[in-house]
MMTF fields as JSON, N, C-alpha, C and O atoms, coordinates in Angstrom:
{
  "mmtfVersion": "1.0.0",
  "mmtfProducer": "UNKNOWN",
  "numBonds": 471,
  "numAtoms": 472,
  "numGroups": 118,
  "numChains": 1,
  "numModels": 1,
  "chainsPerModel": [1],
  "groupsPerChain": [118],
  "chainIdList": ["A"],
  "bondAtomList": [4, 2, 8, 6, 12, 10, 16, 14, 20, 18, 24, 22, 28, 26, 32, 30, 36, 34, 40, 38, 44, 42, 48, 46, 52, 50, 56, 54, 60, 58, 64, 62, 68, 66, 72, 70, 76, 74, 80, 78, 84, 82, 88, 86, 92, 90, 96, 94, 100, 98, 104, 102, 108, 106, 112, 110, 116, 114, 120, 118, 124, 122, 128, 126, 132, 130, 136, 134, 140, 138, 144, 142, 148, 146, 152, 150, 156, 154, 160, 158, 164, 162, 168, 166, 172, 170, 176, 174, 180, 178, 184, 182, 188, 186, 192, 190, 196, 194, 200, 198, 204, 202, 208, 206, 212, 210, 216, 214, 220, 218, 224, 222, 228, 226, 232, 230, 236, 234, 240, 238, 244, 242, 248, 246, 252, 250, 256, 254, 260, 258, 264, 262, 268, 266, 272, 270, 276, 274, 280, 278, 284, 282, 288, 286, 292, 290, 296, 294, 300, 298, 304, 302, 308, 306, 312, 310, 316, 314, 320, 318, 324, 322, 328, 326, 332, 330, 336, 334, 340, 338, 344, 342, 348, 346, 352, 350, 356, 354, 360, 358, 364, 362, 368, 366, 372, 370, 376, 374, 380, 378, 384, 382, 388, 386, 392, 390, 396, 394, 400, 398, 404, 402, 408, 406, 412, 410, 416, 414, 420, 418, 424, 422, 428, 426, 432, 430, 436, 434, 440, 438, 444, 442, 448, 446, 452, 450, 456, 454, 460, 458, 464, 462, 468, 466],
  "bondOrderList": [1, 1, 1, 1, 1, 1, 1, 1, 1, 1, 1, 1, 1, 1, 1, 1, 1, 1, 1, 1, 1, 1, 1, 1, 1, 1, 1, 1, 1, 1, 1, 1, 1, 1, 1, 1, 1, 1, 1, 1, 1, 1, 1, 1, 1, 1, 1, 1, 1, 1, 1, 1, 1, 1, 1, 1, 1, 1, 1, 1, 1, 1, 1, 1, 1, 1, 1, 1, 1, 1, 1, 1, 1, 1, 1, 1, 1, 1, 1, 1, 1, 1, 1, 1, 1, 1, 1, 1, 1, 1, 1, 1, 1, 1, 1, 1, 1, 1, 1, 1, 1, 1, 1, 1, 1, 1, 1, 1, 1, 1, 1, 1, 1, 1, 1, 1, 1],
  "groupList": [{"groupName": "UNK", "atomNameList": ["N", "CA", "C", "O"], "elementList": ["N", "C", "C", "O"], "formalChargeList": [0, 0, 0, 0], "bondAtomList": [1, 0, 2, 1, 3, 2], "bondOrderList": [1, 1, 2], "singleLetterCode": "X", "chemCompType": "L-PEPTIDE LINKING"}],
  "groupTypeList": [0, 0, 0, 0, 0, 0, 0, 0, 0, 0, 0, 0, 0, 0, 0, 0, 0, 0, 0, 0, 0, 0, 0, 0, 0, 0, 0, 0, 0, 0, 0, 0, 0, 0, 0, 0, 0, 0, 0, 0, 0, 0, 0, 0, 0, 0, 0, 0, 0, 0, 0, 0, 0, 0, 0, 0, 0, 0, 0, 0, 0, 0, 0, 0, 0, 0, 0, 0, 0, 0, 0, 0, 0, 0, 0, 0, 0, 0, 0, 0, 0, 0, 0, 0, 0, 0, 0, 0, 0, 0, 0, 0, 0, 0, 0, 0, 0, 0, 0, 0, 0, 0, 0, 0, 0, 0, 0, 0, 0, 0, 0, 0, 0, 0, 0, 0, 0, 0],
  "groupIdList": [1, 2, 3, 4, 5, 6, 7, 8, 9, 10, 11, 12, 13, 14, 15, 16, 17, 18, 19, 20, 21, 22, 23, 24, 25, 26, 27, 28, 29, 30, 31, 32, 33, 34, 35, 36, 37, 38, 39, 40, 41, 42, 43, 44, 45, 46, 47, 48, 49, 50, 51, 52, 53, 54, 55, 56, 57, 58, 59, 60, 61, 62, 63, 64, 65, 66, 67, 68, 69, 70, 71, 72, 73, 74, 75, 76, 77, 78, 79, 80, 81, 82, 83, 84, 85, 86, 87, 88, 89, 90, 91, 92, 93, 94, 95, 96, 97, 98, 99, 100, 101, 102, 103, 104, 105, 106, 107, 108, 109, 110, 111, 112, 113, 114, 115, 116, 117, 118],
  "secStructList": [7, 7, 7, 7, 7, 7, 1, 1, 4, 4, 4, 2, 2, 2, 2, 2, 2, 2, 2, 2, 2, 6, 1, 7, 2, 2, 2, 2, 2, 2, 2, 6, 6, 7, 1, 1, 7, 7, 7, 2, 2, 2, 2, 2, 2, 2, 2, 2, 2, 6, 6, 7, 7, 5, 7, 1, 1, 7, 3, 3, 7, 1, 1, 6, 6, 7, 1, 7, 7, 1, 1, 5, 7, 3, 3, 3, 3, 3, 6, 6, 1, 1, 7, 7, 5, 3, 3, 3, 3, 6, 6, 3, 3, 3, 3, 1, 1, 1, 7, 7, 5, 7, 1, 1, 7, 7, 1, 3, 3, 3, 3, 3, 3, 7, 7, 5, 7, 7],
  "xCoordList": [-143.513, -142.468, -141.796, -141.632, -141.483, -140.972, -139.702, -139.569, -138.706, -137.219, -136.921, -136.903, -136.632, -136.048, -134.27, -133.725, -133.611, -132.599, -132.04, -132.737, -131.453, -130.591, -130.214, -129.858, -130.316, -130.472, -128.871, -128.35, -128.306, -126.85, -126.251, -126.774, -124.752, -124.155, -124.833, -125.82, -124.983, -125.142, -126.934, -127.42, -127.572, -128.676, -129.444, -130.597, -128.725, -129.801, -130.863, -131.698, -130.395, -131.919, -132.651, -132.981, -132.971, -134.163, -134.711, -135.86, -133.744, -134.398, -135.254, -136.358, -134.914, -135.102, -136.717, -137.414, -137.022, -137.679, -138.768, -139.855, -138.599, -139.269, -140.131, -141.346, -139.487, -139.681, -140.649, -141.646, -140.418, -141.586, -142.744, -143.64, -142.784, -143.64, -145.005, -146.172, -143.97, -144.104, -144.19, -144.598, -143.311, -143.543, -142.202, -141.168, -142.269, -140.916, -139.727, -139.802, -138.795, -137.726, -137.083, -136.195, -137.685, -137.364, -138.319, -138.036, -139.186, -140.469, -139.653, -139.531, -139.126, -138.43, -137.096, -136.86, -136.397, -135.503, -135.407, -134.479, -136.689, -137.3, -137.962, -138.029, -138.401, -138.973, -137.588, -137.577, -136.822, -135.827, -134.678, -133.985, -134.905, -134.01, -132.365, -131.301, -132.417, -130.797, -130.888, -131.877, -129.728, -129.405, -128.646, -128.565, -127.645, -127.056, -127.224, -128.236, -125.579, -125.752, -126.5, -126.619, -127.341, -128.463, -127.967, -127.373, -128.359, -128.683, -129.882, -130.828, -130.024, -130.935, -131.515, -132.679, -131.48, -132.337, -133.2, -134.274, -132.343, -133.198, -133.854, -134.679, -133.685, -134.655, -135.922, -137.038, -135.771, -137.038, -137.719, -138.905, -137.026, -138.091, -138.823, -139.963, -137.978, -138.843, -139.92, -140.689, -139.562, -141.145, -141.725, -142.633, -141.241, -142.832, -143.778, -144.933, -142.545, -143.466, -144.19, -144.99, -143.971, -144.885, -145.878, -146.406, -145.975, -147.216, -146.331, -146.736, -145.442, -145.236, -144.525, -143.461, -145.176, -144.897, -143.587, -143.184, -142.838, -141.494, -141.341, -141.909, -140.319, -138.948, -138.755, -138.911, -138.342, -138.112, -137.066, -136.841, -135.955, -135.022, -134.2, -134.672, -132.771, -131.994, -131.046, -130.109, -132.152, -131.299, -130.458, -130.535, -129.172, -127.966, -128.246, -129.052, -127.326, -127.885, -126.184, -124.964, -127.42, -126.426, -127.099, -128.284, -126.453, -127.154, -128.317, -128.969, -128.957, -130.374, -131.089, -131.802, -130.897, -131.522, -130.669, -130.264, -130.381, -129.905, -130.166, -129.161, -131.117, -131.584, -132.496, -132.641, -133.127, -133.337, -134.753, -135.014, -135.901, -137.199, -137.498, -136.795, -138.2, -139.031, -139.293, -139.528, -139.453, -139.904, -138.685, -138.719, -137.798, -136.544, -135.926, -135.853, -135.187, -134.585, -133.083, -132.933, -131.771, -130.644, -129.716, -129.67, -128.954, -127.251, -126.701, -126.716, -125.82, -125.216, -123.423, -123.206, -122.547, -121.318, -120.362, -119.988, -120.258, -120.2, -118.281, -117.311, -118.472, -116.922, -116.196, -114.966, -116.919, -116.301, -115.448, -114.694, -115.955, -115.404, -116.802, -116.279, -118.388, -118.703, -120.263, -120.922, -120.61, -122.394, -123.024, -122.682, -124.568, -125.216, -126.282, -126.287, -127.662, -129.038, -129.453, -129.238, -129.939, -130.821, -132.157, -132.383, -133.228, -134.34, -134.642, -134.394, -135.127, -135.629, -137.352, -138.059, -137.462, -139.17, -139.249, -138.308, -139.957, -140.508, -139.79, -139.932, -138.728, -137.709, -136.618, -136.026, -136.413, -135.301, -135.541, -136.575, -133.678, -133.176, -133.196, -132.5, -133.692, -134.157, -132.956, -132.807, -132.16, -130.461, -131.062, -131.877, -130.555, -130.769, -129.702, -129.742, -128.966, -127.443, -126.695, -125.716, -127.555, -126.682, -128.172, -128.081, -129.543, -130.536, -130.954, -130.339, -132.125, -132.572, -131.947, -132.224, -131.134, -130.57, -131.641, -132.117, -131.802, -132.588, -131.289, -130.153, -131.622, -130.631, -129.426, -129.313, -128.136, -127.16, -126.768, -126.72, -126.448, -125.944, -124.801, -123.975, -123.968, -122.92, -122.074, -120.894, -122.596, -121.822, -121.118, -120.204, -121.792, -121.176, -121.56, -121.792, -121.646, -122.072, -122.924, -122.349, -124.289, -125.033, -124.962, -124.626, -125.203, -124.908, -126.052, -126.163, -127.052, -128.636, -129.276, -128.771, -130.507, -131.892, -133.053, -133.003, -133.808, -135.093, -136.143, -136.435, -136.758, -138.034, -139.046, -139.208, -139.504, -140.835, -142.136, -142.314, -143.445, -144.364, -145.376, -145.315, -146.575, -147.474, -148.199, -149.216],
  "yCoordList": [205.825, 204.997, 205.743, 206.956, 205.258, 205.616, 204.943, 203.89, 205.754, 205.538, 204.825, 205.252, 203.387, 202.789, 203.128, 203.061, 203.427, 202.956, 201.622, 201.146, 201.175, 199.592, 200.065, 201.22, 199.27, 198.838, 198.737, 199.332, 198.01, 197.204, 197.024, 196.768, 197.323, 197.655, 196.476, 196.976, 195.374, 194.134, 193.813, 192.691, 194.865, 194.88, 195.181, 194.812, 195.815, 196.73, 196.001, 196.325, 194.92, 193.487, 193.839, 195.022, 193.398, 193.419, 195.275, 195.697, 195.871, 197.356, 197.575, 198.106, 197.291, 197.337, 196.487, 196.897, 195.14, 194.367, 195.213, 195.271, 195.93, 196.373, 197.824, 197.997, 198.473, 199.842, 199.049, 199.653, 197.885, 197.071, 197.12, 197.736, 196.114, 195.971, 196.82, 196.627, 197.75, 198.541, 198.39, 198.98, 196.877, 196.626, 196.704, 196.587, 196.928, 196.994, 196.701, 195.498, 196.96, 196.174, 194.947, 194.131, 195.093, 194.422, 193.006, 191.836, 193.459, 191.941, 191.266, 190.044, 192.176, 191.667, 190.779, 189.645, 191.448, 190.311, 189.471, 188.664, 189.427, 188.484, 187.254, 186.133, 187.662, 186.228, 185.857, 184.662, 186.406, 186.45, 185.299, 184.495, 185.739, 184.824, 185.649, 185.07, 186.376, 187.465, 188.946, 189.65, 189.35, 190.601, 190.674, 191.789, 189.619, 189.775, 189.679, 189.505, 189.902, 189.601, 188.433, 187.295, 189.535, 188.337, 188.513, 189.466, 187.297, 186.654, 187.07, 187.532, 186.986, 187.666, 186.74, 187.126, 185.318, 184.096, 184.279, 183.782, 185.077, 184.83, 186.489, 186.682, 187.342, 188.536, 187.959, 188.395, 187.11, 186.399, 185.967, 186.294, 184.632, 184.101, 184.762, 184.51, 185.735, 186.845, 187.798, 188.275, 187.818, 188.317, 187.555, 187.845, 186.251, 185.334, 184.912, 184.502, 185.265, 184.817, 185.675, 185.3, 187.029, 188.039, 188.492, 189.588, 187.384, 187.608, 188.655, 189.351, 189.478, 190.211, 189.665, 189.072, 189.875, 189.582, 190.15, 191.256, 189.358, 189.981, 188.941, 187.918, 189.719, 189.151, 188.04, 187.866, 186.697, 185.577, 184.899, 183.714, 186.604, 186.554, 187.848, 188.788, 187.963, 189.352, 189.117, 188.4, 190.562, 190.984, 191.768, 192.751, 191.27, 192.157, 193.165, 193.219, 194.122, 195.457, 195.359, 195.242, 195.531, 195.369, 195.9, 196.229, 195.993, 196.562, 196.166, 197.057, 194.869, 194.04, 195.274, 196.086, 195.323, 195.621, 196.666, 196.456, 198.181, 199.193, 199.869, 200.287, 199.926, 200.533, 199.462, 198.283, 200.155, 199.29, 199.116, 199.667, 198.458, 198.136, 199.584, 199.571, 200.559, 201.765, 201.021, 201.823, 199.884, 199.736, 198.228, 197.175, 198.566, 197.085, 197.381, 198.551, 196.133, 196.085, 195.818, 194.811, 197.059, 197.553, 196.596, 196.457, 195.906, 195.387, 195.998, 195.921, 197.117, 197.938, 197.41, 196.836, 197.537, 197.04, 198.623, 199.554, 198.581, 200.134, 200.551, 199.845, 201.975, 202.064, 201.733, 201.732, 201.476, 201.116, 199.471, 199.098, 198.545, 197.854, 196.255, 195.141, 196.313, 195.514, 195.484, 196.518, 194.566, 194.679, 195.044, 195.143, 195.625, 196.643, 196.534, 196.298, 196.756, 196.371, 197.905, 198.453, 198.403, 199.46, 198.976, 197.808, 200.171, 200.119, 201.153, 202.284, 200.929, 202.284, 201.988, 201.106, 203.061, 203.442, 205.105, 205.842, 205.465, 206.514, 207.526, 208.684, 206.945, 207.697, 208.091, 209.161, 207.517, 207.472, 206.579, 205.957, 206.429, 205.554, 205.59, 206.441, 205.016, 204.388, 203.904, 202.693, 204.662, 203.733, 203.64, 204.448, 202.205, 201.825, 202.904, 203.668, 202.587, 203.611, 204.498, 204.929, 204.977, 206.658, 207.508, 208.661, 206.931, 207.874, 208.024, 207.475, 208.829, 209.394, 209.815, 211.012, 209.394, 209.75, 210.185, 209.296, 211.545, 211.753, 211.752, 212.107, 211.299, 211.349, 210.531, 209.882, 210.443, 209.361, 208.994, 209.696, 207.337, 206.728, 207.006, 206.391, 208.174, 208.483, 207.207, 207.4, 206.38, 205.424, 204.19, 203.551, 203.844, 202.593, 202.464, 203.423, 201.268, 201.237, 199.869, 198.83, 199.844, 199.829, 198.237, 198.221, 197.413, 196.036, 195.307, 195.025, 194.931, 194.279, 194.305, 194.447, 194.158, 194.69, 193.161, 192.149, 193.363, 192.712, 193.544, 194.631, 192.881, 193.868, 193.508, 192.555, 194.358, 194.462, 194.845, 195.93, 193.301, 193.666, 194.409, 194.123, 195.672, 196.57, 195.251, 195.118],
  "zCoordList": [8.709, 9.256, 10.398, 10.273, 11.253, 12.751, 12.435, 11.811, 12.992, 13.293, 14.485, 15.64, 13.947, 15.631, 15.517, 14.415, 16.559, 16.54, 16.956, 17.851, 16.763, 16.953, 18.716, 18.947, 19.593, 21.014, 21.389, 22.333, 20.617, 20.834, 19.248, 18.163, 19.753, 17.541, 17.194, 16.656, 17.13, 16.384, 16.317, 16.177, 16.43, 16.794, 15.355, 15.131, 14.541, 13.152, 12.186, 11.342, 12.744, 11.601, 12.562, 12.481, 13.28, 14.575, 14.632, 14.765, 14.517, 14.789, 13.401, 13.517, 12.436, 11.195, 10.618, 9.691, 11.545, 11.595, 12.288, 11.712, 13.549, 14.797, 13.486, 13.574, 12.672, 12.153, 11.066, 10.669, 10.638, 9.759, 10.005, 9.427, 11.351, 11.847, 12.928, 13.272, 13.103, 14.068, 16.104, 17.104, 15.55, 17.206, 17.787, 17.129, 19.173, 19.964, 19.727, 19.478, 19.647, 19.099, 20.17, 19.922, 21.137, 22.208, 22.191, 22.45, 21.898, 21.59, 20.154, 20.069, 19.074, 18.036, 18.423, 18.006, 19.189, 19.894, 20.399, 20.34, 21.261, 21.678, 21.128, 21.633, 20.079, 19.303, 18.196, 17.902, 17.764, 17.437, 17.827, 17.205, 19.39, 20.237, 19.949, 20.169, 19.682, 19.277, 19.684, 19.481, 20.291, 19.935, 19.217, 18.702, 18.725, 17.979, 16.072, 15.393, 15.599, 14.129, 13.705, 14.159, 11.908, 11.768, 10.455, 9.95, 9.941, 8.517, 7.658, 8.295, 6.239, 5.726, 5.888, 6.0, 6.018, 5.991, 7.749, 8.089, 8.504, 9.901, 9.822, 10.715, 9.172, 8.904, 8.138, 8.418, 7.3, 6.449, 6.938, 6.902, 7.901, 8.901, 9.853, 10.244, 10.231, 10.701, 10.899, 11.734, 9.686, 8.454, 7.838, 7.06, 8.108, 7.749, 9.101, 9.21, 10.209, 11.821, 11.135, 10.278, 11.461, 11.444, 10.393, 10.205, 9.792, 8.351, 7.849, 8.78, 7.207, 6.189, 5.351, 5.526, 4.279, 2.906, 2.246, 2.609, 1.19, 0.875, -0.356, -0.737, -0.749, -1.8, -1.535, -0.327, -2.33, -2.25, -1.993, -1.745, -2.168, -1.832, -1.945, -2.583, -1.25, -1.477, -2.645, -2.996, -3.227, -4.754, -4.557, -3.82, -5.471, -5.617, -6.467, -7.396, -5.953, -6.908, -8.141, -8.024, -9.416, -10.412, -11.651, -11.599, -12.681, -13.92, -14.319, -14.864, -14.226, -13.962, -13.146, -13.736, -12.089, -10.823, -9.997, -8.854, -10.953, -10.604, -8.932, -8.357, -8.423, -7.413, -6.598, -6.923, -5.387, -4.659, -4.988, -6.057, -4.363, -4.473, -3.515, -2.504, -3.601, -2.43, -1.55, -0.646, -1.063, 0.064, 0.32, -0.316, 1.33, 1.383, 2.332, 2.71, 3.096, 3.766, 2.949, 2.257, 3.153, 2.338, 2.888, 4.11, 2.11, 3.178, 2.198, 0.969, 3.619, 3.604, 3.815, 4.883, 3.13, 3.314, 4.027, 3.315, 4.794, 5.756, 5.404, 5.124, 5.604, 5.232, 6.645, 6.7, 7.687, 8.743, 8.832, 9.731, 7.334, 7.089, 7.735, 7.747, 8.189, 8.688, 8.024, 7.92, 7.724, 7.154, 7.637, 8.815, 7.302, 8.094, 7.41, 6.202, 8.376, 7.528, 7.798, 8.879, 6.938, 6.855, 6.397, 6.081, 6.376, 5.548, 4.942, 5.361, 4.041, 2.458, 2.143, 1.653, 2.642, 2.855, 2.172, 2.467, 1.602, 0.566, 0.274, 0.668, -0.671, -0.452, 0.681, 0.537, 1.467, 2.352, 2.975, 3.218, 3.496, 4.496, 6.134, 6.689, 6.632, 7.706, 8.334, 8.497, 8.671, 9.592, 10.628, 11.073, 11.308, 12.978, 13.746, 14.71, 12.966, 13.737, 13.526, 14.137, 11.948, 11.862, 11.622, 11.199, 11.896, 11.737, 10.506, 9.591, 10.257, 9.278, 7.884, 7.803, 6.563, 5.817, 4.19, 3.483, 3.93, 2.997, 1.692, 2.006, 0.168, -0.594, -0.447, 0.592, -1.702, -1.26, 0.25, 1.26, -0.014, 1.1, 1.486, 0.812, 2.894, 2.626, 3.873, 4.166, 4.289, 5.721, 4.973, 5.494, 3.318, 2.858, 1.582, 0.846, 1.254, -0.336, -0.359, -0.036, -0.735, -0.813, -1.731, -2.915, -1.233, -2.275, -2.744, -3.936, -1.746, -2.358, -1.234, -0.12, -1.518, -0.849, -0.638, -1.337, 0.263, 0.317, -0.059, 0.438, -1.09, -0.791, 0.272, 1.034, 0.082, 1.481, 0.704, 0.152, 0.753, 0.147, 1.251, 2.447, 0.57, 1.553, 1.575, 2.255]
}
């Protein structure tokens, strides 16, 4: 997995989408039609343009469903006070906008996930 960073603050679905797929994040915006804030429903459609397979939907993380799926796209509730998509690939987090994080999430707290099927 390759680290995109997010382009523009409101950018981290699409960067996140781009580190999926492995394509540009700029072609991701582009079919997108946004730089801006996205919906988990327009990250889905996203990944169904793009043939990848997923979750049927975003699970809340709760005593059911303690941790995330190894392979997901994270909404992140940030202590900066604003939602935030990460991704969690083999053991670590994948931030568009704080980088590479190995071990706890220290930018927010961590609420439910997509998984991402290989």
């Amino acid at each position: 997995m390759e680290l995109v960073i997010q382009p523009t603050p409101e950018a981290c679905g699409q960067a996140c989408i781009a580190m999926i797929t492995g394509k540009p994040v700029e072609e991701v915006i582009r079919d997108m039609k946004t730089s801006g804030p996205t919906s988990i429903g327009q990250l889905m459609d996203i990944l169904d343009f793009y043939g990848v397979k997923h979750g049927e939907r975003n699970t809340r993380i709760s005593k059911k469903n303690p941790v995330p799926a190894e392979y997901s796209i994270l909404t992140v509730h940030t202590n900066g006070g604003y939602t935030h998509w990460a991704l969690l690939y083999g053991g670590r987090c994948y931030d568009p906008e704080f980088g590479l994080i190995e071990g706890e999430y220290p930018y927010g707290r961590i609420t439910s996930f997509l998984r991402i099927d290989r």
